[in-house]
N, C-alpha and C positions, 0 to 999 in steps of 0.2 A: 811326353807329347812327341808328336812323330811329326820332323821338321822336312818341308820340301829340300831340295837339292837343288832346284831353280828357285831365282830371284826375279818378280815381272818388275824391271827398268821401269817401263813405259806402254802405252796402247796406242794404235795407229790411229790417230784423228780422220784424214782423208790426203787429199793431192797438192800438191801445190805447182802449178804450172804444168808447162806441154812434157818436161823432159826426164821423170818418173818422181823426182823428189817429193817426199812425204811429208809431213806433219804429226809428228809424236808428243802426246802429251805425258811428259817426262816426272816419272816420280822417284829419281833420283834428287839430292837433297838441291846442286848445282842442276838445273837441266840439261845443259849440255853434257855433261858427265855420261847421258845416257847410249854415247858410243865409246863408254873409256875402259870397256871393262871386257873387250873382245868379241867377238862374235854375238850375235844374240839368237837366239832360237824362236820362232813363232811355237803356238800351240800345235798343230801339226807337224811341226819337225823340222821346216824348212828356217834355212841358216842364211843369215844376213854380215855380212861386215857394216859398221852405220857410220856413213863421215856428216857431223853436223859443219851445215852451211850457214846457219842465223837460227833465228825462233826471238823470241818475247813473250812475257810472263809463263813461262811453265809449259810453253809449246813450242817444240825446236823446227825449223823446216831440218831433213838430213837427205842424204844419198843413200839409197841401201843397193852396195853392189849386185850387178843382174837386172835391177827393175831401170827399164830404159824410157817408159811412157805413161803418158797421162792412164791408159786404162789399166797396165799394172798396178802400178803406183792405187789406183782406185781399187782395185781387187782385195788391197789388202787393209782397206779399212775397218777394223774394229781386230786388229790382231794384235795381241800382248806379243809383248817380246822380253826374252828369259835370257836370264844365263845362271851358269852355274854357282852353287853359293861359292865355290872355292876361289873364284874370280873377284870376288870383292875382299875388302880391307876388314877386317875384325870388327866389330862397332868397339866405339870407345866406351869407357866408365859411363854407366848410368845411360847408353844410347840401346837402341835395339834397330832391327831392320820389322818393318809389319809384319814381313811374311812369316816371322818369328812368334808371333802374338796368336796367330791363326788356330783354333784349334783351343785354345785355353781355355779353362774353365771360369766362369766366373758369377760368384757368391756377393751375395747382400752381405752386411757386415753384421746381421743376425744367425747368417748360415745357410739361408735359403738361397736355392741354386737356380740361377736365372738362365742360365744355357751356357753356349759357346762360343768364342768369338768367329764369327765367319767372314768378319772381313773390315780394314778401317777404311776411311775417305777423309778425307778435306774438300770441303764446300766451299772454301773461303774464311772461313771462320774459326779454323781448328782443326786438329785431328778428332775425329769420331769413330769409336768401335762399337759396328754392328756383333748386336749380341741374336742370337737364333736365324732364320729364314722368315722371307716371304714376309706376309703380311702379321706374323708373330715376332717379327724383330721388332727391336728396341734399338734406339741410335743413344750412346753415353759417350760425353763429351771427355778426354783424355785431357782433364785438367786435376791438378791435387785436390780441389773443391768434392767433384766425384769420385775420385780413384783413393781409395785408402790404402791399398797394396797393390802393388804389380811387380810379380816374381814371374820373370819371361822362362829363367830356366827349370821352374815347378809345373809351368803351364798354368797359372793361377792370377788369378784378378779378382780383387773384392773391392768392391762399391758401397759408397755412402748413400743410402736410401733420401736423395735430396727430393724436395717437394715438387712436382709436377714430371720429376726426371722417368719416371715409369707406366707415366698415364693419367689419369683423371683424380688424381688425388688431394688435390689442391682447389680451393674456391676464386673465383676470381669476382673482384671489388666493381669495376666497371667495364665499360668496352674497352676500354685502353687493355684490358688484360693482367691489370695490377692485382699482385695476388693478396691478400689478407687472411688472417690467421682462425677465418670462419664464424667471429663472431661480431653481432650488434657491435657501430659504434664507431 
């Protein structure tokens, strides 16, 4: 599996105040961490030094040197910011970085091959790895319940075929949405 060279830290949310500071919402594991690791790179190429000033829950305000005002600072709303993997810390035992996962294969635990991971998130609720694109993905919740193997350095992930976790395959009992095992009774 063919691993990026960049790591995206964090994405720019929007502005905060008249005097360029930004708002990044931080997916480093600390948020603030998300200027600890040197320089960052946008998609396009251009290079930030990021000194965080505050943030709360997972949104940092920072200063990114060069951006002096509110319409900078607004210009670069929706821009990921990278750096190189060699800037970060090794993950420890049993940990991975996402963008490590990217790319992997991943098999139902009969064999059948569900697609590739294109990408995780957290909602609130958990880490989730999209598996395919567009409106043929599948969101699979990164809990041991679904996950029966995850091998980051095989590029490989197989799944426990859980009831409702890949579609319509499960009945549900009432409007509550409780599920039942399809029969009278």
């Amino acid at each position: 599996m063919d691993r990026s060279s960049r790591v995206c830290l964090g994405v720019v949310v929007g502005a905060k105040g008249l005097k360029g500071e930004v708002r990044i919402k931080s997916f480093t594991e600390d948020p603030s961490d998300v200027g600890a690791y040197g320089p960052v790179t946008t998609g396009d190429g251009r290079k930030f030094n990021v000194i965080v000033v505050g943030g709360k829950e997972g949104v940092v305000i920072a200063k990114l040197a060069g951006v002096a005002d509110r319409t900078q600072a607004e210009a670069l709303k929706g821009a990921e910011l990278f750096v190189e993997r060699t800037a970060l810390p090794a993950p420890k035992e049993g940990e991975f970085y996402h963008a490590d996962l990217i790319g992997a294969v991943v098999k139902l635990t009969s064999g059948e091959v569900l697609g590739t991971v294109s990408g995780l998130h957290n909602f609130g609720g958990g880490d989730m790895m999209e598996v395919g694109e567009g409106r043929a993905s599948v969101l699979i919740p990164l809990t041991s319940e679904a996950i029966a193997e995850l091998d980051v350095k095989a590029g490989r992930v197989v799944v426990h075929p859980l009831p409702g976790l890949l579609g319509g395959d499960s009945e549900t009992d009432d409007e509550n949405g409780r599920e039942t095992d399809g029969t009278d009774g």
